[in-house]
Structures are given as C-alpha cells and as structure tokens.
C-alpha positions in Angstrom: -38.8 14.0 39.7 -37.8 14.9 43.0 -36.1 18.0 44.4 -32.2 17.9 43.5 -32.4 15.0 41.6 -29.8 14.9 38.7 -30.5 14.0 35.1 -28.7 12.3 33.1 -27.3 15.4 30.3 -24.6 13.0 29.0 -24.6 12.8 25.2 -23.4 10.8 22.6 -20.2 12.1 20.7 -19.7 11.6 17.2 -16.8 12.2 14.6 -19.7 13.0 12.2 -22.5 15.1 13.2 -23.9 15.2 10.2 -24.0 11.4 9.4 -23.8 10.1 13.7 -20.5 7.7 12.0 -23.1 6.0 9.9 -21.0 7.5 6.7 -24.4 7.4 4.8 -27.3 10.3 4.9 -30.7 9.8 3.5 -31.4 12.1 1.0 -35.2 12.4 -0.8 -35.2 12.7 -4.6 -37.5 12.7 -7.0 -38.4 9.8 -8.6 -40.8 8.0 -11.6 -41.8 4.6 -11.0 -44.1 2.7 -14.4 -47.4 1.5 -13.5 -49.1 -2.1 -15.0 -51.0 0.0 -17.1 -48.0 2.0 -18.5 -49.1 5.5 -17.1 -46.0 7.2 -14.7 -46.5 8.5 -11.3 -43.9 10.7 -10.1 -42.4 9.9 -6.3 -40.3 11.0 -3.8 -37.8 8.6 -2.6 -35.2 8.0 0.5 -31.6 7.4 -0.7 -29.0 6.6 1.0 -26.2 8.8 -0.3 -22.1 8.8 1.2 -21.4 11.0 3.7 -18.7 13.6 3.3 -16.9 11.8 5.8 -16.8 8.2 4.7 -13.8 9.0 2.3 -11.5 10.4 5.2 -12.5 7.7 7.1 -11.8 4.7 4.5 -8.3 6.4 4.2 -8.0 6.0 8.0 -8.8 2.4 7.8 -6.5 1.7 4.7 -3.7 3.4 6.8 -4.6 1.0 9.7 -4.7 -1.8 8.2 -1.5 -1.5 5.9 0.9 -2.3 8.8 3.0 0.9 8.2 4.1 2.2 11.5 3.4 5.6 13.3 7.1 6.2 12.2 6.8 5.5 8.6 4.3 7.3 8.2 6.7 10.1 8.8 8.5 9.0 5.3 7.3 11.6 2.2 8.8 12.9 -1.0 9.4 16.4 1.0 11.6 15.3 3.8 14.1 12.8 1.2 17.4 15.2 1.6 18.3 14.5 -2.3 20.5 18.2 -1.7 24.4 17.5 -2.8 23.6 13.4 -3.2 24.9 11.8 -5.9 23.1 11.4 -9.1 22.2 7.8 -8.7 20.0 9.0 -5.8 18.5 11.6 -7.3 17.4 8.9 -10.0 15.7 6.7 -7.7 13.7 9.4 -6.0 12.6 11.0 -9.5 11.8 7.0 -10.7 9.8 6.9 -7.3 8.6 10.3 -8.1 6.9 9.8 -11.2 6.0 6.1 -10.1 3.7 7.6 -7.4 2.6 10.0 -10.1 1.5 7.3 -13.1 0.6 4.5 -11.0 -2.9 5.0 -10.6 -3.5 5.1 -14.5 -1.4 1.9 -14.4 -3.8 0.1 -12.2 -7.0 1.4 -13.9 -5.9 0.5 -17.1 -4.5 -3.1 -15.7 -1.2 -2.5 -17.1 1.6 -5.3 -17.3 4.3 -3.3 -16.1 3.2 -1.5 -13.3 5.4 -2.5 -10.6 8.4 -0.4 -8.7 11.6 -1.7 -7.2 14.5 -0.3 -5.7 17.7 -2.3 -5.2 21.6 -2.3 -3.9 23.3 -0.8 -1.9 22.0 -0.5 2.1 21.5 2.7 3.7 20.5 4.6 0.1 16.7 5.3 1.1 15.2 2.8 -0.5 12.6 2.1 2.2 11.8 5.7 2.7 11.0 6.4 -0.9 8.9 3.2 -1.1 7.3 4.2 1.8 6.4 7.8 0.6 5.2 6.2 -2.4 2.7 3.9 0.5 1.9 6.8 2.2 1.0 9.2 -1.0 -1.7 6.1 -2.6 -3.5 5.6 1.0 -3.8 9.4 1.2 -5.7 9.1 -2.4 -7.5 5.9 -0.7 -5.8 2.6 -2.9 -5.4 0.1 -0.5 -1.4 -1.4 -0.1 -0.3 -3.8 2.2 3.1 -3.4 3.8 5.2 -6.9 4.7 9.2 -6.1 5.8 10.6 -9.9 5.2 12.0 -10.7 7.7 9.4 -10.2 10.4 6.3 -10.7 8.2 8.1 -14.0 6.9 8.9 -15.0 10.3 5.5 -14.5 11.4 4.1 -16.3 8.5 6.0 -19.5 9.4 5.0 -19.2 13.4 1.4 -20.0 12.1 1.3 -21.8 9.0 -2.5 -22.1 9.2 -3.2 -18.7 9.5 -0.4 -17.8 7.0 -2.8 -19.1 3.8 -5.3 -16.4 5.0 -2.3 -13.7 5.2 -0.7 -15.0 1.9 -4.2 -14.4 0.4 -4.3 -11.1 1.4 -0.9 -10.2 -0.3 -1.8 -11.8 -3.2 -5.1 -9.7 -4.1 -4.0 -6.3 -2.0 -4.1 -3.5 -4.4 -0.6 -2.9 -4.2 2.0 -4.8 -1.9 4.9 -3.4 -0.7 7.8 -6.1 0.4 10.6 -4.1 2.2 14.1 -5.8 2.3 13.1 -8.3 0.1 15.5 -11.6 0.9 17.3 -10.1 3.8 19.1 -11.8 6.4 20.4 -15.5 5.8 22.6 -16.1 2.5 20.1 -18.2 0.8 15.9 -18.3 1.8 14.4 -21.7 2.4 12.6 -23.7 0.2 9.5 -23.0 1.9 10.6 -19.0 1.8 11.2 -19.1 -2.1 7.6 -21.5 -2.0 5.2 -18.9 -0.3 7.0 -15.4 -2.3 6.8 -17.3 -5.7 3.1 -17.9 -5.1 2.3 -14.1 -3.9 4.5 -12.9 -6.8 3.3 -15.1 -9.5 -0.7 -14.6 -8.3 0.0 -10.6 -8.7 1.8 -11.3 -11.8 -0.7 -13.1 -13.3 -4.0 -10.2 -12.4 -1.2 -7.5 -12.9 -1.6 -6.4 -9.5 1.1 -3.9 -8.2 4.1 -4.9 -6.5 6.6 -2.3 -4.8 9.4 -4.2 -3.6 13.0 -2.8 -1.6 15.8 -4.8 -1.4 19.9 -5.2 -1.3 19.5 -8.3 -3.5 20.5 -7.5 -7.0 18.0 -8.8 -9.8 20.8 -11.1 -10.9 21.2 -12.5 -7.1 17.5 -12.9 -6.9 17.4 -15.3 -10.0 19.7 -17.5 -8.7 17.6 -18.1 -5.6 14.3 -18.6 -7.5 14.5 -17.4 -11.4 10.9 -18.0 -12.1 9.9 -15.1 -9.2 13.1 -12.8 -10.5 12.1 -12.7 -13.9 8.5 -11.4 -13.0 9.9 -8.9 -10.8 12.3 -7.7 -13.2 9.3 -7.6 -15.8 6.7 -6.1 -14.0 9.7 -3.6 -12.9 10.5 -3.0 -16.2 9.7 1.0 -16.5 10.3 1.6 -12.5 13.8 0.2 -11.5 16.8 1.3 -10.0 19.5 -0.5 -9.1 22.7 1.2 -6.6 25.9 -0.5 -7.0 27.6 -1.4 -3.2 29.1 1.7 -2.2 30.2 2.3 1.2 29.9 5.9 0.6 26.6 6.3 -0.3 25.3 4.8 3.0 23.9 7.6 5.4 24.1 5.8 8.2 27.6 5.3 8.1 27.9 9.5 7.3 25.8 10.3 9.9 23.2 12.4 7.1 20.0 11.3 5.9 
C-alpha cells in the first residue's frame, strides 16, 4: 500500500455482540450417538442455543407489530389516577388489575372465559386500562393485536382483498384488543356486524382472548348482532365492568385524568 493511503477501519455495529443479531450462539456439548453394532461413542456437538437477546428482541417485534402507538404505550397500571374516583372506577381498574394478573394461566390452560371487557360511559379510562393490560402481556412476550373500530374497520373496507388476510390475523392473534367497539354511526352495517361476528365467533370457538372497550352496553350490542353479544358477554363472564352514562365521571369534561 502506498504512502498515505487510508484503510478502510469502518466496522460493522451490532445490537448483540455476543450473537452479531443472529439471536442464536453455537454452543458444543457433549453428546452419545449408537453405532450399527450397538457400542456408543461419545461426541462433541455444535448447537445452536438462543441468545440472551432474542427474548428482548421478540418483545420489540410483538410491540411493533401490535399497532399500539408511541403514545399508548405511555398507558400503565402506575399512571391510572384511581385517587378520590369513585368506586365504580376503582372496580374496573382492580377487574383490569387482576385480569392482567390471571390471564396468562387462562390462555395456557385454554380456558372458556378468559376474555376482558370494559363498557359505558365515555371518558372513564376504559382504553387506558385495556391498554396497560396490552402493554404489560407484550412486556412478558404474548403477542396482541390492537384494532380501534373505527379506523381499523374503515381500513378493512378500503381493501376488501387484503381485509381476509387482516381478518385472519385477528382471528388467531393471541389476544385481540378492539377499542371502541361499535363507535360512531347508530347502527353498524351488515357487512360490519358480518366481518366482527366471524373474528369473534373464530376466537370463541379456539378460546382465544378477546379484550374489547366500548360505550355500547352488552344489551345494545345484542340488539345489533345477538349471536356476537352473547359470546362476548360469555367469554367476559369473570372480567366485566359495565359504567352507567354519567356526565360526571367523564375526565375530559373535568379537566382530570
């Protein structure tokens, strides 16, 4: 190399050193394999083992992928003011609570009520605590799917082909979380009640997890589609709350979270 020539020092960064991102190491451990003649002969073996980082980074990709935004993410247990609220608030958060708490026994042991769903009255915190309850099973790595109704139906509709592929999704998701379930217009469309029916009614059916917020009463849902109600209000059965219309209780309108 000639005088004053430069080389090239530039090195590739990883997030891992110890795997370089692969999220496996090879690790050698002994080994016996059987001969044809029935004698042993002890080996050494490569392995590939997970890396320390792969579970940090599968978190990272179950947060990406579940829709929540930067902001809800913000939403945990610890920053829900439940100080002076009424005692119908303080219910829902301890029913979210101990939801968040129980629900991974639920969905190893494929349990038929294992669903959460939070109802009434706007401006209570319904999405927040649903949200903390997101956040808190991607931090423990169980994948959960976030679809707000009226943008995620909206989109579905814009796309119908690709919809199938999306409706999939929320139908096998390990847990789904609908937010504002039914908001907006007085009555969904046939094709609305079509396309929730079959995501509700697939996760009924494999006892998949549904967390759903909404100001719809059970009662009000049932008259739109009674066949998806009454699987909601079933696999709700142990995790429900429902807040009568109250003006008061809306912290929006008081200005307090």
């Amino acid at each position: 190399m000639e005088n004053g020539a430069c080389q090239n020092t530039t090195q590739t960064s990883y997030e891992c050193d110890i795997c370089k991102d692969a999220e496996f190491i090879i690790e050698e451990r002994d080994t016996t394999i059987i001969l044809a003649d029935g004698t042993t002969n002890p080996i050494k073996q490569d392995v590939a083992v997970p890396c320390s980082c792969r579970d940090k980074k599968q978190i990272k990709r179950l947060m990406k992928s579940s829709r929540i935004t930067d902001a809800f993410r913000e939403m945990t247990f610890s920053n829900f003011d439940t100080a002076n609220r009424p005692a119908v608030i303080q219910q829902m958060y301890a029913v979210a609570y101990k939801y968040t708490k129980e629900l991974p026994n639920l969905i190893k042991n494929k349990a038929r009520y294992n669903s959460c769903c939070l109802l009434g009255q706007p401006g209570v915190g319904k999405s927040h605590l649903l949200t903390a309850v997101s956040n808190n099973l991607l931090a423990k790595g169980i994948a959960v799917q976030y679809f707000p109704w009226v943008e995620g139906i909206n989109d579905l509709q814009s796309d119908f082909e690709a919809a199938k592929q999306k409706v999939s999704y929320m139908q096998q998701v390990s847990v789904l979380f609908i937010d504002d379930l039914f908001k907006g217009r007085d009555k969904p469309t046939p094709w609305q009640l079509e396309q929730i029916f079959g995501i509700i009614n697939y996760r009924y059916l494999n006892n998949l997890p549904i967390l759903i917020s909404s100001e719809k009463t059970i009662a009000q849902m049932c008259e739109f589609d009674e066949a998806t109600g009454s699987r909601i209000i079933e696999m709700c059965k142990n995790y429900k709350v429902t807040i009568e219309r109250d003006l008061n209780l809306n912290y929006r309108l008081l200005g307090t979270e």
